[in-house]
C-alpha positions in Angstrom: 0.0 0.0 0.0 1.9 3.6 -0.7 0.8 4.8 2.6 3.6 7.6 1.7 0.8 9.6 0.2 -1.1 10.0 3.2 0.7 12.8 3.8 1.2 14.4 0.9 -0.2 17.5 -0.8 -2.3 15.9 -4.6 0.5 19.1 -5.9 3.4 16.8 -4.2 2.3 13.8 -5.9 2.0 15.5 -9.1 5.5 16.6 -9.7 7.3 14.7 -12.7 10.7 15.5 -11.8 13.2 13.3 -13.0 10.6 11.2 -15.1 11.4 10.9 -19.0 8.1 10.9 -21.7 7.9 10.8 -25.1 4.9 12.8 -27.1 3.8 12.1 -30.5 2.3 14.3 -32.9 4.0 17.5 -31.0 5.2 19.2 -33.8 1.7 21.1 -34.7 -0.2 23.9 -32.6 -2.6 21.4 -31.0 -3.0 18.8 -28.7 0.6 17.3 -29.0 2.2 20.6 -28.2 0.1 21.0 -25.3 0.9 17.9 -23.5 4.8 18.3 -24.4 4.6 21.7 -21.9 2.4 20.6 -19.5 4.9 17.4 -18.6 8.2 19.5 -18.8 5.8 22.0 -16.7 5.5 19.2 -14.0 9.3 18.5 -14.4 9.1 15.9 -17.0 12.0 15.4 -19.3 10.5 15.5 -22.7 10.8 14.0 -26.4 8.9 16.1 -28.6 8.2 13.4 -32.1 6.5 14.6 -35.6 7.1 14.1 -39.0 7.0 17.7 -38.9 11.1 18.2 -38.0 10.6 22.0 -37.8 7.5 22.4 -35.9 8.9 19.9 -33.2 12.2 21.9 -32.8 10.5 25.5 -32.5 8.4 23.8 -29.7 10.8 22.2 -27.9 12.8 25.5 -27.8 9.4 26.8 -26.9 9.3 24.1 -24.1 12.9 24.7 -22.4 12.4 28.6 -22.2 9.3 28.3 -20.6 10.5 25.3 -18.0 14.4 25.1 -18.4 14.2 21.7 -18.5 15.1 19.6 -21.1 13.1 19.1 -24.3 14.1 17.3 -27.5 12.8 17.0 -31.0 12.7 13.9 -33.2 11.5 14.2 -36.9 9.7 10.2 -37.6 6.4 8.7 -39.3 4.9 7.5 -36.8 2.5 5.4 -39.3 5.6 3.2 -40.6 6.3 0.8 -38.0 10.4 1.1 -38.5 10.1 4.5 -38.1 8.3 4.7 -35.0 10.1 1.4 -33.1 13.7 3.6 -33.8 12.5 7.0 -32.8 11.0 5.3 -29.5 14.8 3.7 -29.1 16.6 7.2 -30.2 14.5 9.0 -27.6 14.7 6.7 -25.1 18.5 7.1 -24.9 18.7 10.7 -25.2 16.4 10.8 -22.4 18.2 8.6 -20.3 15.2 6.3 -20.2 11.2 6.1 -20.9 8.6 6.1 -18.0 5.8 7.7 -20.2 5.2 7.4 -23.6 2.2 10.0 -25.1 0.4 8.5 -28.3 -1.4 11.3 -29.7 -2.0 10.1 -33.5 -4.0 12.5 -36.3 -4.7 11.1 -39.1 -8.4 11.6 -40.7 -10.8 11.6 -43.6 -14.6 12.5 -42.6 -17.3 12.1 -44.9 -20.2 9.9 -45.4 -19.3 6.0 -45.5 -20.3 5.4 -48.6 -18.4 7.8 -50.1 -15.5 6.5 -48.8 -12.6 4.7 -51.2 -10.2 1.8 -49.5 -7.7 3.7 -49.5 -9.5 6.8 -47.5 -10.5 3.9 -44.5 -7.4 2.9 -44.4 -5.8 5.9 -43.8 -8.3 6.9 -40.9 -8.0 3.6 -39.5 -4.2 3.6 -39.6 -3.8 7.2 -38.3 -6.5 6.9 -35.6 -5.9 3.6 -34.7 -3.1 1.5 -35.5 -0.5 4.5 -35.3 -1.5 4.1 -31.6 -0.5 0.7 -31.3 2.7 1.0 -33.2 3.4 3.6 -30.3 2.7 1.2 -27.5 4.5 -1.5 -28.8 7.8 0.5 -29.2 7.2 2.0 -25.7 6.9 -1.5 -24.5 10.3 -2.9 -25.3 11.6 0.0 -23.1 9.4 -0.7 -20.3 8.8 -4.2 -19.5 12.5 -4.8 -19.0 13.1 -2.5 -16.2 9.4 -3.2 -14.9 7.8 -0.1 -15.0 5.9 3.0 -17.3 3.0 4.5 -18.0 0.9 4.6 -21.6 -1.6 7.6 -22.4 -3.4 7.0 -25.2 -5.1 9.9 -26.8 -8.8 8.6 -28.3 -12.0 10.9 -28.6 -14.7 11.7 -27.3 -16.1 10.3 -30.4 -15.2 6.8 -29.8 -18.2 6.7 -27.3 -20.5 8.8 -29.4 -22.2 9.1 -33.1 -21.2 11.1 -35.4 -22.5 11.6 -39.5 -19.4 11.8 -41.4 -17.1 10.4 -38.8 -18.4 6.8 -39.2 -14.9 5.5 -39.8 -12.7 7.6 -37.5 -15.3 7.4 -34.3 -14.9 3.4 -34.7 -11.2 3.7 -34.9 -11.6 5.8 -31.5 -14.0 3.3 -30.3 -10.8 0.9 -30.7 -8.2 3.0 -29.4 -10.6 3.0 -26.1 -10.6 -1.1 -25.9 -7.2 -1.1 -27.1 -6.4 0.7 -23.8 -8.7 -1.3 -21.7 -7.1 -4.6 -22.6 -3.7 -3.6 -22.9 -3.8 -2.5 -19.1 -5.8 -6.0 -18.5 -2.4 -7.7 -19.7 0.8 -5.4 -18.6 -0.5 -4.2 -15.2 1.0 -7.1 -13.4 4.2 -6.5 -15.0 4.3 -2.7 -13.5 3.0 -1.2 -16.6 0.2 1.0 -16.3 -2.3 2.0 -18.9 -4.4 5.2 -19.7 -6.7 6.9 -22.0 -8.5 10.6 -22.7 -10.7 11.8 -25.0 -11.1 14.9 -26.0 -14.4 16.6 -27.4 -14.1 19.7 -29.4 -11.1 21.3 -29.4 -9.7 24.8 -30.9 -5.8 25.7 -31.3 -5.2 29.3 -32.0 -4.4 29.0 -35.2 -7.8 27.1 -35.7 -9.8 29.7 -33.5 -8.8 32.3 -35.8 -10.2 30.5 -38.8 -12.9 29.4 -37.2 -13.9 33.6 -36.5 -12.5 34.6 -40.1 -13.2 32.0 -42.3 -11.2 31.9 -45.5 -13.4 30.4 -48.3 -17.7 28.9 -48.2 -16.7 25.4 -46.8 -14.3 26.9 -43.8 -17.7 28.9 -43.4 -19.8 26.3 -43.5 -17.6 23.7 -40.9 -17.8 27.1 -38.5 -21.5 27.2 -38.2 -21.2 22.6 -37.8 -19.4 23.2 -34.9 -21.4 26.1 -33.7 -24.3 24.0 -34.0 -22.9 21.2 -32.3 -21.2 22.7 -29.3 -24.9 24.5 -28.5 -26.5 21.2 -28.8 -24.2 18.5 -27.5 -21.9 20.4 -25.2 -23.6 21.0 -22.1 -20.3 23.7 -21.0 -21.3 25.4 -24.1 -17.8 26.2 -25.4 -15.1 24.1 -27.2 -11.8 23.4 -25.6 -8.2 24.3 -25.5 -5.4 22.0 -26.1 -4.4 23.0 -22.9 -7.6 21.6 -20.9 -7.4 18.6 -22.2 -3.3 18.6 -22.0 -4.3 19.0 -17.8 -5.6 15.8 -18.1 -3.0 13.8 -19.8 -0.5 15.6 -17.0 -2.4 14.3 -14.1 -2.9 10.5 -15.5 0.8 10.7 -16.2 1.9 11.4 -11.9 1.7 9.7 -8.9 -1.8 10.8 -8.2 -3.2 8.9 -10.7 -1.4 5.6 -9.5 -4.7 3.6 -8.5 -6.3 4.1 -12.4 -6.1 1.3 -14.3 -7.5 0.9 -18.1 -9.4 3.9 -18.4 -10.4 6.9 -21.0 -10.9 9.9 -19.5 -13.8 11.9 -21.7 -12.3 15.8 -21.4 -15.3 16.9 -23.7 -17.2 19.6 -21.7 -20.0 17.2 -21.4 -20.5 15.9 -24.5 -22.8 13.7 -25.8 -25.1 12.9 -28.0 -29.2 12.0 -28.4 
């Protein structure tokens, strides 16, 4: 029993100093970015991996002048299975070891099903499902040896929830969400434990501001989609920032969060759907 809690501030048992994570996807302004600064804001050493090389350098020089800590970019695919297994490796030794590993794969086509050609559903299923997996797997070699580590897998909100024109990628998400149930059921004996969130809607800045100016008739008409479902589905009545759902990511990945086991966390503002 960690009875060393007990006395303990839930701000104690959040700090991540010392720990080593690796983030994918955290070379864009969303999510991935998000999560890289709130670890290396709770002390985490951080690998920040995209197969955008540029976008992951500017933000993990964005990430050591905010925190001072150590941040480090990797350029991979983390769809080719090579790729993703060697950047995991890589990382790991820059660090100086792995004890959380971040999937956060975005990959999508939306439309109706119907419409939909092979190769569209593959790529949704690949990038919103089997990305994931590729990630766990790599972060796995890592971990089981030294009997420890923690896996946060990024699904939706979506996953639990229907969607027209998202048929394809809410089913993916649906996975990703049993994927992270069942891979808990089978590595938590060996000290590995296992985590999920899902976000809802979400706005970067760089989105927002398309969102209030849109460029062109289709930019205008996704604008008032959203609209339309945040006032009917969202019971907080806004979307989200990376950040908000990057708080919960930082807390599954501490201490605090040491008695979870297998679950996605829905960070959605109340989401659902009739």
């Amino acid at each position: 029993m960690p009875r060393h809690i007990i006395e303990k501030r839930v701000t104690e048992l959040m700090d991540l100093s010392g720990k080593k994570a690796i983030v994918t996807g955290s070379g864009g302004a969303g999510l991935g970015q998000a999560i890289a600064n709130r670890l290396a804001g709770l002390g985490a050493d951080v690998a920040l991996v995209d197969v955008n090389e540029e976008g992951a350098k500017e933000n993990a020089r964005i990430v050591r002048e905010r925190w001072g800590g150590t941040a480090i970019p990797f350029r991979a695919d983390v769809s080719d299975w090579d790729e993703v297994h060697g950047v995991v490796a890589e990382a790991r030794d820059a660090l100086g070891g792995l004890d959380i590993m971040v999937n956060n794969p975005v990959m999508l086509v939306s439309g109706a099903f119907d419409t939909y050609t092979k190769d569209q559903l593959d790529y949704t299923v690949h990038g919103s499902l089997t990305m994931l997996m590729y990630g766990a797997h790599a972060a796995l070699e890592h971990m089981l040896p030294v009997g420890h580590g923690r896996i946060i897998n990024i699904s939706s909100v979506g996953g639990r929830i229907q969607h027209r024109g998202l048929t394809v990628y809410n089913s993916a998400k649906s996975g990703v969400i049993g994927f992270t149930r069942n891979l808990a059921h089978e590595f938590v004996s060996r000290g590995i434990s296992v985590l999920g969130v899902a976000p809802g809607i979400m706005v970067s800045e760089p989105l927002e501001k398309l969102v209030l100016n849109p460029p062109d008739e289709q930019m205008r008409i996704g604008r008032e989609s959203m609209y339309e479902s945040i006032r009917q589905y969202v019971q907080v009545g806004r979307a989200s920032l990376p950040e908000e759902v990057a708080n919960m990511v930082g807390y599954l990945s501490t201490e605090a969060a040491d008695y979870m086991c297998g679950q996605t966390i829905d960070v959605a503002g109340g989401q659902y759907m009739n």
